[in-house]
Structures are given as C-alpha cells and as structure tokens.
N, CA, C and O atoms as a printed pandas DataFrame, in Angstrom:
     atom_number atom_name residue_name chain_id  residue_number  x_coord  y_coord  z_coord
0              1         N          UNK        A               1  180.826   23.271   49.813
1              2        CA          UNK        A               1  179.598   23.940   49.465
2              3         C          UNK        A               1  178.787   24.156   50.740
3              4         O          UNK        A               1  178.651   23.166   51.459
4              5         N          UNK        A               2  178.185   25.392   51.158
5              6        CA          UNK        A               2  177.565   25.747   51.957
6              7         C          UNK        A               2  176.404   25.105   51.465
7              8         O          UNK        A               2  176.189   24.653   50.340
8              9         N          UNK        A               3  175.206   25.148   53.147
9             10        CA          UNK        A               3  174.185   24.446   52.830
10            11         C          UNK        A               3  173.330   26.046   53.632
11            12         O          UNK        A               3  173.487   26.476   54.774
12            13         N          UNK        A               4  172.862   26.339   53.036
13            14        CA          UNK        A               4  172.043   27.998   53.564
14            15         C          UNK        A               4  170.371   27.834   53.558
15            16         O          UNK        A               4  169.804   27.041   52.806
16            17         N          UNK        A               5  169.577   28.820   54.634
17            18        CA          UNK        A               5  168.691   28.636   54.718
18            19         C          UNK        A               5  168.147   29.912   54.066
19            20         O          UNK        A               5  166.982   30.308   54.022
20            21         N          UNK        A               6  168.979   30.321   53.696
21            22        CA          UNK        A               6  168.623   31.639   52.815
22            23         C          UNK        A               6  169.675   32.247   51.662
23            24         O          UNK        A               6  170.757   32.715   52.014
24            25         N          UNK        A               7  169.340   32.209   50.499
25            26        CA          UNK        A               7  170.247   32.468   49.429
26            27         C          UNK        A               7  170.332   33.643   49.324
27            28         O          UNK        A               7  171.202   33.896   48.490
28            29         N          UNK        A               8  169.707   34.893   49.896
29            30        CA          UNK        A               8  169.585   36.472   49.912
30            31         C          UNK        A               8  171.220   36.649   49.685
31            32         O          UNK        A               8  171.723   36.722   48.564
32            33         N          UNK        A               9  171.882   36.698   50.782
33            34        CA          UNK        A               9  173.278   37.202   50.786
34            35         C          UNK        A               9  173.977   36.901   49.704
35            36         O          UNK        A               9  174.636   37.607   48.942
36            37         N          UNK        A              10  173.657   35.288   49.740
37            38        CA          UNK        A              10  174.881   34.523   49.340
38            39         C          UNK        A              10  174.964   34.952   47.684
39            40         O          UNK        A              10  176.095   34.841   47.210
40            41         N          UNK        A              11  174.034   35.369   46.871
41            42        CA          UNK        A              11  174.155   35.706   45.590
42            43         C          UNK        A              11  174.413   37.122   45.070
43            44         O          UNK        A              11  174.469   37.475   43.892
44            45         N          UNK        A              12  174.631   38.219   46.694
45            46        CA          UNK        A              12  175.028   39.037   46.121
46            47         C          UNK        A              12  176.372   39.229   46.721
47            48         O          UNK        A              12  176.896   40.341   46.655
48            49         N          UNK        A              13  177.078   38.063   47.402
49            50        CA          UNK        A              13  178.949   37.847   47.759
50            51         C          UNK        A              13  179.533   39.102   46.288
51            52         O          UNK        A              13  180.036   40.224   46.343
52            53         N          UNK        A              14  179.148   38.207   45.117
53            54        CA          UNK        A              14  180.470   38.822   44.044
54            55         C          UNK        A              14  179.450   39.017   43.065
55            56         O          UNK        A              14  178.308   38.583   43.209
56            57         N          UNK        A              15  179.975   39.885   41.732
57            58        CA          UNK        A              15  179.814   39.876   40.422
58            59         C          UNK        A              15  179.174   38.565   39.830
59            60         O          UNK        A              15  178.081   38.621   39.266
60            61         N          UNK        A              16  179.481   38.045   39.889
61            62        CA          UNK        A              16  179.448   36.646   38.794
62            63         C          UNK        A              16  178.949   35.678   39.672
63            64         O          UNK        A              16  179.258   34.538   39.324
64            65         N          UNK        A              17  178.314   35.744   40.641
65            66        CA          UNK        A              17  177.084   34.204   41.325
66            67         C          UNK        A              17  176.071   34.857   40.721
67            68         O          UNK        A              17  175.728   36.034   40.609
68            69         N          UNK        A              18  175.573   33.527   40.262
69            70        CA          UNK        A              18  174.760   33.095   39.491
70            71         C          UNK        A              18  173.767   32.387   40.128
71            72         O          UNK        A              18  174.362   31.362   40.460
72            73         N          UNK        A              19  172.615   32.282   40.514
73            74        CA          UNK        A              19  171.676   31.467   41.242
74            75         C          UNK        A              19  170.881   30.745   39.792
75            76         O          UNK        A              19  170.446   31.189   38.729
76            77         N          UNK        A              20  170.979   29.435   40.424
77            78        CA          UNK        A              20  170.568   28.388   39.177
78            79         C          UNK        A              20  169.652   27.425   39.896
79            80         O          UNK        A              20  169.857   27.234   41.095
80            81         N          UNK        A              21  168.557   26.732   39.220
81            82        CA          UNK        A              21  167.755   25.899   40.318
82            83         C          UNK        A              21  167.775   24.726   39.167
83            84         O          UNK        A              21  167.403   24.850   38.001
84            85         N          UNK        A              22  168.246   23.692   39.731
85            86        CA          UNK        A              22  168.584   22.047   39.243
86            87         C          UNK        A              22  167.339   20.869   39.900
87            88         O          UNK        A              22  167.537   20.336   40.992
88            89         N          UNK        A              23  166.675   20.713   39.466
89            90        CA          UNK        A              23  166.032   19.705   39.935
90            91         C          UNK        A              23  165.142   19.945   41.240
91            92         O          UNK        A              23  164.734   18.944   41.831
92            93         N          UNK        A              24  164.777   21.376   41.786
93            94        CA          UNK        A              24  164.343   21.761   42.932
94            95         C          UNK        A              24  165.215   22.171   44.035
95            96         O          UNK        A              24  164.699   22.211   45.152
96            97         N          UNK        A              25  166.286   22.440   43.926
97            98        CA          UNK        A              25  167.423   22.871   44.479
98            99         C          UNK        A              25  167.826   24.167   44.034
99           100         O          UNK        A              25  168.358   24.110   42.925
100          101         N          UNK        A              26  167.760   25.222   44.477
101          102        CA          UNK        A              26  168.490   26.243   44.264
102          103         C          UNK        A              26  170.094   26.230   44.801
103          104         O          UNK        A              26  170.455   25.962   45.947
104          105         N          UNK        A              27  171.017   26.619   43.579
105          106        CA          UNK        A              27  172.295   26.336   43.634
106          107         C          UNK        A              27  173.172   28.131   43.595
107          108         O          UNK        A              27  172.697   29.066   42.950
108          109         N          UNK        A              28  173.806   28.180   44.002
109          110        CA          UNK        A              28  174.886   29.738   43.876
110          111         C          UNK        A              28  176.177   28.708   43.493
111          112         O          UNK        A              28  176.704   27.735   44.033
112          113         N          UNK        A              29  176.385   29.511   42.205
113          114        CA          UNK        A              29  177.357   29.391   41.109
114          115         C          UNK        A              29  178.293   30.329   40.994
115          116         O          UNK        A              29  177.964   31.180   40.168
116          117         N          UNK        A              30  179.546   30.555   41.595
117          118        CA          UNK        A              30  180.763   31.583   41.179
118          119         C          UNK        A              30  181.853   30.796   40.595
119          120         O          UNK        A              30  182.605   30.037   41.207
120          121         N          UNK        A              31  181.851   31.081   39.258
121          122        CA          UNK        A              31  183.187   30.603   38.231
122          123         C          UNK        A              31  184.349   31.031   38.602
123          124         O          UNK        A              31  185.373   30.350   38.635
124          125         N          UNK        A              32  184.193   32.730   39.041
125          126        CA          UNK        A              32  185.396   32.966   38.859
126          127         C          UNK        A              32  186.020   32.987   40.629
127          128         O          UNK        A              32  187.153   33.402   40.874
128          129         N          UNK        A              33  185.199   32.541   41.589
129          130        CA          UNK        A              33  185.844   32.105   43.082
130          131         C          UNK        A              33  185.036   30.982   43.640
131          132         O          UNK        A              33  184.156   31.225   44.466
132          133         N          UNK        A              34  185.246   29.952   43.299
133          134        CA          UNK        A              34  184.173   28.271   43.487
134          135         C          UNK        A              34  184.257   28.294   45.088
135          136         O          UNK        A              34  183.621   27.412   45.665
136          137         N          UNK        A              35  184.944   29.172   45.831
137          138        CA          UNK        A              35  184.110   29.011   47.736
138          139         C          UNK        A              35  183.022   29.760   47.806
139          140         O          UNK        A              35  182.415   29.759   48.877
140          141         N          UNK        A              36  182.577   30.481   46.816
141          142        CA          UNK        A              36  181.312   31.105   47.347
142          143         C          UNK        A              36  180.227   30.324   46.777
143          144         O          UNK        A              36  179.128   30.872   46.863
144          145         N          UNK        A              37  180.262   28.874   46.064
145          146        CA          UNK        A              37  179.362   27.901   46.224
146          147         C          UNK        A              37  178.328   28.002   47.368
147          148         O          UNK        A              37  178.805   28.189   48.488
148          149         N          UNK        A              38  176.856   27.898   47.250
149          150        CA          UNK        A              38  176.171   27.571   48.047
150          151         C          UNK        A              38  174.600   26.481   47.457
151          152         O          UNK        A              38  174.161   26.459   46.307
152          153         N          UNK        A              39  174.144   25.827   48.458
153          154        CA          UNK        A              39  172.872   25.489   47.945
154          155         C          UNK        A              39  172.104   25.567   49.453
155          156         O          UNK        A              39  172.436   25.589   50.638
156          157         N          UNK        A              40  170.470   25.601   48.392
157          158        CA          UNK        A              40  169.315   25.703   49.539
158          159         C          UNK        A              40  168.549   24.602   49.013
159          160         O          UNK        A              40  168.432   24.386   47.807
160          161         N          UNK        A              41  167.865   23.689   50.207
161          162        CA          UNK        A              41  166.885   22.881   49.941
162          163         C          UNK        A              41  167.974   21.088   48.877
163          164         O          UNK        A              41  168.926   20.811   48.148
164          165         N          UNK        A              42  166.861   20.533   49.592
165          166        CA          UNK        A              42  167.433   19.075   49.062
166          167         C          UNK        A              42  166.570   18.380   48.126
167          168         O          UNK        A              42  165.350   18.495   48.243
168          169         N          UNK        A              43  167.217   17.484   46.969
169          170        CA          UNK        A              43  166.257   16.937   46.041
170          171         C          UNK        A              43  165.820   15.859   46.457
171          172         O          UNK        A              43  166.597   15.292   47.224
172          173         N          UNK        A              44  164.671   15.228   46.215
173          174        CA          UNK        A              44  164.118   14.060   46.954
174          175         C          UNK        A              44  164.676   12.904   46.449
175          176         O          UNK        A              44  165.350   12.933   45.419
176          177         N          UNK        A              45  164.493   12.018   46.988
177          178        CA          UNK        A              45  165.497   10.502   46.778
178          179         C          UNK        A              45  166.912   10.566   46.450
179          180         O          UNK        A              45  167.494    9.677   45.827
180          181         N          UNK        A              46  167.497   11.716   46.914
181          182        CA          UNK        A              46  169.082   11.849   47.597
182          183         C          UNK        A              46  169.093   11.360   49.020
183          184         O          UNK        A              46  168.066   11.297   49.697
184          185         N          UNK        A              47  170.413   10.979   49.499
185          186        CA          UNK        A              47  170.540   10.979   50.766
186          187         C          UNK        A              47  170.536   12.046   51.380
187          188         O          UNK        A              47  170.326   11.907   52.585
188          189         N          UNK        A              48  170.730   13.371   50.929
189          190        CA          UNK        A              48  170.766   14.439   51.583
190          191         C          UNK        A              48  169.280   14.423   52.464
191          192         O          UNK        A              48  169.111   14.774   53.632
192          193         N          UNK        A              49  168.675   14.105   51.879
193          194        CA          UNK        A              49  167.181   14.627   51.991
194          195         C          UNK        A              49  166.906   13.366   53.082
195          196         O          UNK        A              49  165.988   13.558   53.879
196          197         N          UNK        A              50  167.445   12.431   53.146
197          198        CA          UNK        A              50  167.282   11.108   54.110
198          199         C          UNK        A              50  168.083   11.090   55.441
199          200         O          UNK        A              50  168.151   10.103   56.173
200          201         N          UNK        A              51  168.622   12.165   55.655
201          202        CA          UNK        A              51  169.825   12.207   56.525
202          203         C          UNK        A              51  169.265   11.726   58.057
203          204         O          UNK        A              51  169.966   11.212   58.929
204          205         N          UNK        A              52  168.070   11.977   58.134
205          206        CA          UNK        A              52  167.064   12.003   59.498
206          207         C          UNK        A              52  166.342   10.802   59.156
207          208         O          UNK        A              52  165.891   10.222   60.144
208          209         N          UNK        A              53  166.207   10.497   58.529
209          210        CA          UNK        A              53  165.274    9.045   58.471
210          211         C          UNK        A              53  166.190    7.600   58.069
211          212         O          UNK        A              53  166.802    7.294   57.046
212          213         N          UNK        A              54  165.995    6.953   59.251
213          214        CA          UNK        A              54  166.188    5.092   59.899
214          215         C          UNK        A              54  165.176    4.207   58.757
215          216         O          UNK        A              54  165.055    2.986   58.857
C-alpha cells in the first residue's frame, strides 16, 4: 500500500477505486487490481502516526 501525499491521481488510476475514509484516514480501494491500494494521513494512537516519536 502506497502512503501518498495526495490522493488526486491515485483515485482516478482505474474504473473501480473507490476513495473511502476509515477512522480519519483516507483509503483508495481497487477490487478489481489491489496494487493500486493507496492511503493518506495516519490515525492517531497507531504506530504509524508514532514513527518519529522516542
């Protein structure tokens, strides 16, 4: 899964991405080719979001 600072492109790759937002995360959803997965932005109290902080 790509990590993008901009979802512009990435939801118009194919037909069928789907941009979905989960918990404050915007997600790109393709069923019918799962590499054009992408997300923007991290949910808080993940490690994602801790990656920089000791």
């Amino acid at each position: 899964m790509k990590v993008l600072s901009s979802l512009a492109s990435s939801k118009r790759r194919h037909a069928d991405c789907q941009v979905v937002k989960r918990k404050g995360t915007l997600y790109v959803i393709c069923k019918t080719n799962p590499k054009f997965k992408a997300r923007q932005g991290a949910t808080k109290g993940t490690r994602l979001s801790k990656q920089g902080v000791k």
